[in-house]
C-alpha positions in Angstrom: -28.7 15.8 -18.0 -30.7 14.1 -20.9 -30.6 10.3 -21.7 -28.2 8.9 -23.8 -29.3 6.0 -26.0 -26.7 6.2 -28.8 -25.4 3.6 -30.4 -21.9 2.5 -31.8 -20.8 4.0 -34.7 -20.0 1.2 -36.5 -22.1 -1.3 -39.1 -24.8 -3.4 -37.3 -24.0 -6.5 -38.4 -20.6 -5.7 -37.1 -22.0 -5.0 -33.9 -24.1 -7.8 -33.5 -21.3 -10.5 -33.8 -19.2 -8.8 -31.2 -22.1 -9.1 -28.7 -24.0 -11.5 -26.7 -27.6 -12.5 -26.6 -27.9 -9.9 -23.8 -26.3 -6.9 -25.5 -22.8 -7.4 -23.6 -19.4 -8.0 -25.6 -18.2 -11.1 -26.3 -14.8 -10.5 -25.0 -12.6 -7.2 -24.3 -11.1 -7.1 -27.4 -13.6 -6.0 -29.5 -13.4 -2.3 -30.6 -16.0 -0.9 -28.7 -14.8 -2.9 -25.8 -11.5 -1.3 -26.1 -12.9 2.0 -26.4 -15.3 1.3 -23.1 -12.7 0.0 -21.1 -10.4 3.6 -22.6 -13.2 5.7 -21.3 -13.1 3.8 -18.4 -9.6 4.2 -17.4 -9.1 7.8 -18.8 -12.2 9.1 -17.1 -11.1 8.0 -13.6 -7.6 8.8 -14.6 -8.0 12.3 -15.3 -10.9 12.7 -12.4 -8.0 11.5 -9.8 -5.2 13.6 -11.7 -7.3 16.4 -10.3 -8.2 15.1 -7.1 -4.9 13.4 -6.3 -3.2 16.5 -7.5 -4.7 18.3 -4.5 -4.1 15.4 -2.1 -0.4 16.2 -2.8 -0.4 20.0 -3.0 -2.3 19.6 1.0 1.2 18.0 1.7 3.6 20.3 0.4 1.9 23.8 -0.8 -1.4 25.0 0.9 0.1 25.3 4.2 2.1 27.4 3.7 0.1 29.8 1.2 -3.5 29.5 2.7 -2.9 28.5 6.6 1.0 29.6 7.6 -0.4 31.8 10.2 -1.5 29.1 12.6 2.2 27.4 13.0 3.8 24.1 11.0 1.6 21.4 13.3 -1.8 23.0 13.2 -1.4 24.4 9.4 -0.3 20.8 8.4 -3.3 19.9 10.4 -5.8 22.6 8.5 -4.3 21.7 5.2 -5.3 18.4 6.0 -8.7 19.3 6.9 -9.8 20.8 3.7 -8.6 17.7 2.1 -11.1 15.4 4.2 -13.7 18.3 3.3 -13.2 16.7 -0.5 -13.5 13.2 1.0 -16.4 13.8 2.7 -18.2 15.4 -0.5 -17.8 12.3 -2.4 -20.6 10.2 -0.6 -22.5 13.2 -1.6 -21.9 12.9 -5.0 -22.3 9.3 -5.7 -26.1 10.1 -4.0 -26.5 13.0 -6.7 -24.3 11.7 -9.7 -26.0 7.8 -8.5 -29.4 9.0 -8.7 -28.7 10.8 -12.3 -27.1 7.4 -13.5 -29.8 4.9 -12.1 -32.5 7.1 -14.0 -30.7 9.0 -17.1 -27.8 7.2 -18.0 -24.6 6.0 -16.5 -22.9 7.8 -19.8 -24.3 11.7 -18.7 -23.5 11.2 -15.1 -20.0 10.3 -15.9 -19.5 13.7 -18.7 -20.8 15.7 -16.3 -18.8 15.0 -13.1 -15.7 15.4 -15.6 -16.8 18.5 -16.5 -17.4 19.5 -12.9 -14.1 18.5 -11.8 -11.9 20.2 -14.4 -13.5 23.4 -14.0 -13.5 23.4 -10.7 -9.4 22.0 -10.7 -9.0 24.8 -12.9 -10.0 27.4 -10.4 -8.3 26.1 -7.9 -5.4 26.6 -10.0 -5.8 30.4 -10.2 -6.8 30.9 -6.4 -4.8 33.2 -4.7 -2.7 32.7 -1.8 -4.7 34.1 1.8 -1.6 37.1 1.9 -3.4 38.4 -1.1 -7.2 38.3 -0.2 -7.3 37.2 3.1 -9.8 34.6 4.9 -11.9 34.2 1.4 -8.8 32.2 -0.1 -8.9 29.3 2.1 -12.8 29.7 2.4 -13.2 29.4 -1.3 -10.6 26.5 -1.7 -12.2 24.8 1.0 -15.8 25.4 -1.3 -13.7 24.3 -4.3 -12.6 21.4 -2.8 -16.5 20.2 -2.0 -17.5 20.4 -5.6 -14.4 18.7 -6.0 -15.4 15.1 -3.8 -18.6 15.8 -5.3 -17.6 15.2 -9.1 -15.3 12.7 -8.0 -17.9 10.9 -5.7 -19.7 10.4 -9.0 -17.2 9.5 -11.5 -16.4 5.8 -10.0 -19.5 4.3 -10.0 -20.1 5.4 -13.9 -16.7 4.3 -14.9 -17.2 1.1 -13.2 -20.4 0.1 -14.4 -19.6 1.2 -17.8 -16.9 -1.3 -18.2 -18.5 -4.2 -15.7 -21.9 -3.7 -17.4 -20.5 -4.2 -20.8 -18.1 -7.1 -20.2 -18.6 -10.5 -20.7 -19.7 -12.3 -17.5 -16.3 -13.7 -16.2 -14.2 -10.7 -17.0 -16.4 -8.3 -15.2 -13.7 -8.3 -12.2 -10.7 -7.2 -15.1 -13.1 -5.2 -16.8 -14.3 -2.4 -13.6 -10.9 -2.9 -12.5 -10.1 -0.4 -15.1 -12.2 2.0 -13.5 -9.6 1.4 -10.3 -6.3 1.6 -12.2 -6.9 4.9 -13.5 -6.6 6.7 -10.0 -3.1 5.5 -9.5 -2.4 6.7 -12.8 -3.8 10.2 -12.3 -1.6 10.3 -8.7 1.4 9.2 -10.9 0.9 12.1 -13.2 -0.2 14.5 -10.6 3.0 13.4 -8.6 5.5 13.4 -11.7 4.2 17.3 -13.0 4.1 18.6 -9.3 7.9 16.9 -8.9 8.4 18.1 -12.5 7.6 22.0 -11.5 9.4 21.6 -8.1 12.8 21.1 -10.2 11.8 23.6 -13.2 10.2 26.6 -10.9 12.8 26.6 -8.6 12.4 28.7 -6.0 9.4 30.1 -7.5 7.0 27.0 -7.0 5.6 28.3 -4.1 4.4 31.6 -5.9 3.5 30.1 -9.5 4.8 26.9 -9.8 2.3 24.8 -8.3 -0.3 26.2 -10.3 1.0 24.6 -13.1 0.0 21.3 -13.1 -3.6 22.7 -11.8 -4.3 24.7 -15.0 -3.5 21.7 -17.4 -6.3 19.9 -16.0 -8.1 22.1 -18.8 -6.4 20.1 -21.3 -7.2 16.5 -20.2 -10.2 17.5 -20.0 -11.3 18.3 -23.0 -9.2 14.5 -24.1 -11.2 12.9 -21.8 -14.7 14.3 -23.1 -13.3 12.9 -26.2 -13.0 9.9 -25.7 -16.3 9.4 -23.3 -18.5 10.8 -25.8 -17.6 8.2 -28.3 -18.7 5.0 -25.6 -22.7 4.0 -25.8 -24.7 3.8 -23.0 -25.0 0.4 -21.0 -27.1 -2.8 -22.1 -28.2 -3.0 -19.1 -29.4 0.3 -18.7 -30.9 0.2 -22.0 -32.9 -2.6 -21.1 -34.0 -1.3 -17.7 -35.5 1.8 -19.6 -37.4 -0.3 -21.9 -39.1 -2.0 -18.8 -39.4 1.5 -16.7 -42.1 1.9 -15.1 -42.9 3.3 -11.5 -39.6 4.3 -9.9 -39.0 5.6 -6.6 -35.7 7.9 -5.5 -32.8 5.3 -6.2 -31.3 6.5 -2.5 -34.6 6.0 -0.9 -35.1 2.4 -1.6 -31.3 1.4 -1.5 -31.6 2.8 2.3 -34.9 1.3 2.8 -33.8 -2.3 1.6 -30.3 -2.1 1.0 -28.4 -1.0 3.8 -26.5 -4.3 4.8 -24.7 -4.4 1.3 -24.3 -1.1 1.9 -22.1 -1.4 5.1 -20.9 -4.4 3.6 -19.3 -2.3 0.5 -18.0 -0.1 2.7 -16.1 -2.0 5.0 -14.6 -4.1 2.1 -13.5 -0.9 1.1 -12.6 1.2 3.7 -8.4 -0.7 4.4 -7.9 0.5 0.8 -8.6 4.1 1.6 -7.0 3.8 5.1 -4.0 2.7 3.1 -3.8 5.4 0.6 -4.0 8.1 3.1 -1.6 6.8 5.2 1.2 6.6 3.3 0.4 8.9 0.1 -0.8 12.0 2.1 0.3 11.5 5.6 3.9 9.4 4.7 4.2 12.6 2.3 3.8 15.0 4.7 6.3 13.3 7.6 9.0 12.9 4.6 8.8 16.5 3.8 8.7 17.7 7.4 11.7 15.7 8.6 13.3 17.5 6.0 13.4 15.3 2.9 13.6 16.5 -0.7 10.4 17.1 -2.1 11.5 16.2 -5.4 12.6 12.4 -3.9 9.7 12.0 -2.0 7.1 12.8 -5.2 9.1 10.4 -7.7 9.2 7.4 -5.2 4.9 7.9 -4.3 5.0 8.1 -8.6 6.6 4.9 -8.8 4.5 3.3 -6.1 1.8 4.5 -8.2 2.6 2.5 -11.1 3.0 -0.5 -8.9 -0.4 -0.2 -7.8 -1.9 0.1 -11.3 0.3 -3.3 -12.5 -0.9 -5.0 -9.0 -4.4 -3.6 -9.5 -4.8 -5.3 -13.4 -3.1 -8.7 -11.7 -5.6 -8.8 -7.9 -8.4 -8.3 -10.7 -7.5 -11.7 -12.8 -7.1 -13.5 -9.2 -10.4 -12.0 -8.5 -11.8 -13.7 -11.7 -10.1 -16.6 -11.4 -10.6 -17.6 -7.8 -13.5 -15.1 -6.9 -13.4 -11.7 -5.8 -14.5 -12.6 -2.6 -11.7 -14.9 -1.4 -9.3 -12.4 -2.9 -10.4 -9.3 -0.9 -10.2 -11.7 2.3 -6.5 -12.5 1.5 -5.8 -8.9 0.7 -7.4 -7.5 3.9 -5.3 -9.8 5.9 -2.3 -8.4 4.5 -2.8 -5.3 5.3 -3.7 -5.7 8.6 -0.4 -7.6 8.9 1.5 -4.7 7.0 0.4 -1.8 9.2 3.1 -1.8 12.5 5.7 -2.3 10.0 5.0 0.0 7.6 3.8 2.8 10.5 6.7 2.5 11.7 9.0 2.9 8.6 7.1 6.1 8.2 7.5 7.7 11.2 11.9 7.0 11.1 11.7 9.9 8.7 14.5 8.6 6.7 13.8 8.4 3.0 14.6 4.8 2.2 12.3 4.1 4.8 9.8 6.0 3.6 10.3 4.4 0.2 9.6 0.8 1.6 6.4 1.9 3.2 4.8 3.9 0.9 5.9 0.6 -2.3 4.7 -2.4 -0.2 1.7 -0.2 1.6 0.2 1.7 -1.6 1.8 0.1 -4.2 1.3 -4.0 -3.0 -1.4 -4.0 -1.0 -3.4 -1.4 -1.9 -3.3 -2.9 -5.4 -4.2 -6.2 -3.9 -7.2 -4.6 -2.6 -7.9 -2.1 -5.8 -8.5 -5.1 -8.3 -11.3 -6.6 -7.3 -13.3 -4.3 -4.9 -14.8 -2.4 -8.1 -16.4 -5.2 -9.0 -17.2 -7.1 -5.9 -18.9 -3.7 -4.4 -21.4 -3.2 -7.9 -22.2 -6.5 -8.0 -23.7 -6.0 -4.5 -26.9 -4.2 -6.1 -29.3 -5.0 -8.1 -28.8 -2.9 -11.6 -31.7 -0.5 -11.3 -30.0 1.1 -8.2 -26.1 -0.4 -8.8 -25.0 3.1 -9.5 -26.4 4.9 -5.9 -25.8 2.2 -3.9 -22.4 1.1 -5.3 -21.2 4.7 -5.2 -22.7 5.2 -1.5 -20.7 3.0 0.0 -17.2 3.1 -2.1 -17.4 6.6 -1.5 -18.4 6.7 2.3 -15.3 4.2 2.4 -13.3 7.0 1.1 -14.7 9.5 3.4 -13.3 7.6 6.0 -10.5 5.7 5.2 -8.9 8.2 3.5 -10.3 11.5 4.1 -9.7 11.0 7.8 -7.0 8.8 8.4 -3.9 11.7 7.6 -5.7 14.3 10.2 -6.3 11.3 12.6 -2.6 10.2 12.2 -1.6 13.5 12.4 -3.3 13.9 15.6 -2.4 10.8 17.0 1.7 11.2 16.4 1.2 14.1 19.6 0.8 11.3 22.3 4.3 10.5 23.0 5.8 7.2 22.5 1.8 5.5 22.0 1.4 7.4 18.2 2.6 5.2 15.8 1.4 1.9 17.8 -2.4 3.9 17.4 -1.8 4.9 13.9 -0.7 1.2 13.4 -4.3 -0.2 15.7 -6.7 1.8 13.2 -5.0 0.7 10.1 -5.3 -3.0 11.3 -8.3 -2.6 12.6 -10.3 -1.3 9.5 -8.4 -3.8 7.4 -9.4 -6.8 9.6 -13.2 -5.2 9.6 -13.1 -5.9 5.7 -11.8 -9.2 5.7 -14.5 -10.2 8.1 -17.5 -8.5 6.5 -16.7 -10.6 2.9 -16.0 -13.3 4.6 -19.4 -13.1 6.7 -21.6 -12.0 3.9 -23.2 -14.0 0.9 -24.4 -11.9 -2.1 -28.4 -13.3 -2.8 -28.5 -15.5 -5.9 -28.4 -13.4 -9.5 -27.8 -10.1 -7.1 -25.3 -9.4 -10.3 -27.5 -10.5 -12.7 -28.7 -7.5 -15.1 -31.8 -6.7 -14.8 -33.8 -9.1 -12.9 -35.8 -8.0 -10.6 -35.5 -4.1 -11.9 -39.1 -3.1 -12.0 -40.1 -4.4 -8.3 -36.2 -3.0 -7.3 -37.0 0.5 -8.9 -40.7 0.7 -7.4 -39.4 0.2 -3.9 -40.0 -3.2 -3.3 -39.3 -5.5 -0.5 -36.5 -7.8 -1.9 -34.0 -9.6 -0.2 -30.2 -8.3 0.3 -28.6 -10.8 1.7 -28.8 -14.6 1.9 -27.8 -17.2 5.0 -24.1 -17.4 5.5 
């Protein structure tokens, strides 16, 4: 990775009027603005495309083509676990991709994880079935689907620091929330061409079919690099390498002085993910199993997807308006209210049913959640380690929330009669856990300032992370 300090292509006078005194835009209509908040949304987009893409084929392919020899439950179940392999990568790779981003640029850490991820979505896409090679199929998806939550891991905290970093101070929330509403917006087009091959494959989408949508990763890929290379690096950033000068490992002194934003971030975070997995990977899976067409079940988790993405843009403007933090509360408490219901729409195994859940649980309050949390979780750090510690504990959230919560459901639903009342208790629980950590926690004073306090941040020293409730 080298540093990027490019600048926009456009006449300097004309840049100068759309920007304030410290180097952010003046609102987000400007034309770089636009083109940020593009690369934003695309980036994350076409990142989740890829990611979500798998999610979905865990559901309804890879059992049967790298695990059928262990049985429907337990191939379900290793099918699932190679999906919470790519969950658990992704704290991983906001730690590698962070580190890059805090000390090169947020703009190289964010090409490259899109290049990592659409080679590696690529591959995937050409990986054949274990009747064909044997025990190195599902070995090398499962090493695929690392490098997979690795790329990912460090796509979200560029794409949302590239937008919040360049936004005017009181659209920050709407700005990173872009950053958010792209992932829905990959999972809609990963549902719609994996629902789009189911009908036009046939019979063969199984054998070829599902590799489709894999392959064509390859082309919003290079879109996507298209756009991103056009966006200039951070103000922020900019003005933190003018100032450089000692600097420790950005993950050593965000776990040496950080650590109660960090659990802080995650556990605002963590109901989102539980939310997602819950009824976009494990709702999936009981649909299909209780004998559901697949076709059905993809377009109804595409149009929840779009839901999210309108509620996403929407939470964020509350989240400006009234504050991100009181915002997150109220969404939190909704979910914790929502999960016995919607658990137990899911398990009927009727489709209707499943169609309620999966619209009010990822498309309502997942959004709720989704709009401000980009925001609310950067602005924890201080800007010379925003990107590590930002991306540590979104992506730990993910890791958990929902990385685990399909096999843990999954494993759960064999305790007769108690399942879905247990599946139900987690959900709550981890929603109920991030309602109380915002509400318990006060960011220190100019904590989202941008760069105060960088030079004694990046050397390690002792600063304060948190300030009396």
């Amino acid at each position: 990775m080298t540093k990027h300090t490019d600048t926009p292509a456009v006449g300097h006078s004309e840049v100068e009027a759309d920007l304030n005194a410290d180097g952010t835009q003046r609102s987000l209509t400007t034309k770089d603005m636009r083109r940020i908040l593009a690369s934003s949304f695309m980036g994350s987009m076409i990142e989740f495309y890829d990611f979500m893409l798998y999610a979905t084929a865990s559901s309804i392919v890879f059992a049967h083509l790298y695990f059928s020899g262990l049985g429907p439950a337990l191939s379900v179940f290793a099918s699932f676990t190679t999906l919470a392999v790519g969950y658990l990568a992704r704290p991983l790779g906001g730690v590698i991709f962070g580190h890059f981003g805090d000390r090169v640029g947020r703009k190289a850490a964010m090409v490259t994880s899109m290049l990592i991820m659409g080679g590696v979505t690529v591959l995937i896409g050409v990986m054949p079935s274990t009747a064909a090679i044997g025990v190195t199929a599902p070995i090398g998806l499962l090493v695929l689907r690392i490098l997979q939550g690795i790329a990912v891991g460090g796509e979200w905290g560029g794409g949302a620091l590239m937008a919040l970093e360049h936004a005017p101070k009181k659209k920050r929330g709407f700005a990173a929330s872009f950053a958010n509403a792209g992932g829905p917006a990959g999972a809609v087009l990963a549902t719609l061409i994996l629902s789009l091959m189911t009908v036009v494959t046939g019979e063969n989408f199984l054998t070829w079919g599902w590799r489709i949508p894999f392959l064509f990763s390859a082309v919003l890929i290079v879109v996507g690099l298209v756009i991103r290379l056009k966006v200039s690096e951070t103000p922020v950033f900019r003005e933190m390498q003018e100032k450089e000068g000692e600097r420790k490992a950005p993950i050593l002194v965000v776990l040496r002085h950080h650590l109660l934003p960090v659990l802080v971030g995650l556990l605002a975070t963590i109901s989102v993910y539980t939310t997602q997995g819950l009824t976009t990977v494990w709702g999936v899976s009981v649909a299909v199993a209780a004998g559901e067409d697949k076709t059905s079940v993809l377009n109804i988790k595409a149009l929840a997807a779009v839901l999210t993405m309108v509620v996403t843009f929407a939470s964020a403007r509350w989240g400006d308006r009234i504050g991100q933090r009181r915002m997150l509360i109220v969404a939190c408490v909704a979910t914790a209210l929502g999960a016995l219901p919607l658990t137990l729409l899911i398990v009927s195994g009727q489709l209707g049913s499943f169609a309620v859940a999966i619209i009010i649980g990822n498309g309502i309050l997942q959004g709720l959640v989704y709009g401000p949390i980009a925001a609310y979780v950067s602005e924890l750090f201080p800007a010379a380690i925003r990107y590590t510690g930002a991306s540590l504990a979104y992506q730990t959230a993910s890791a958990v929330g929902a990385g685990l919560s399909p096999m843990i459901a999954s494993a759960l639903m064999l305790i007769p009669g108690a399942g879905p009342f247990l599946i139900a208790g987690f959900w709550a629980v981890f929603a109920v856990a991030g309602a109380l950590a915002v509400w318990g926690y006060r960011r220190p004073r100019g904590a989202s300032g941008s760069v105060a306090g960088a030079a004694e941040v990046a050397a390690g020293a002792d600063v304060p992370t948190r300030a009396a409730v």
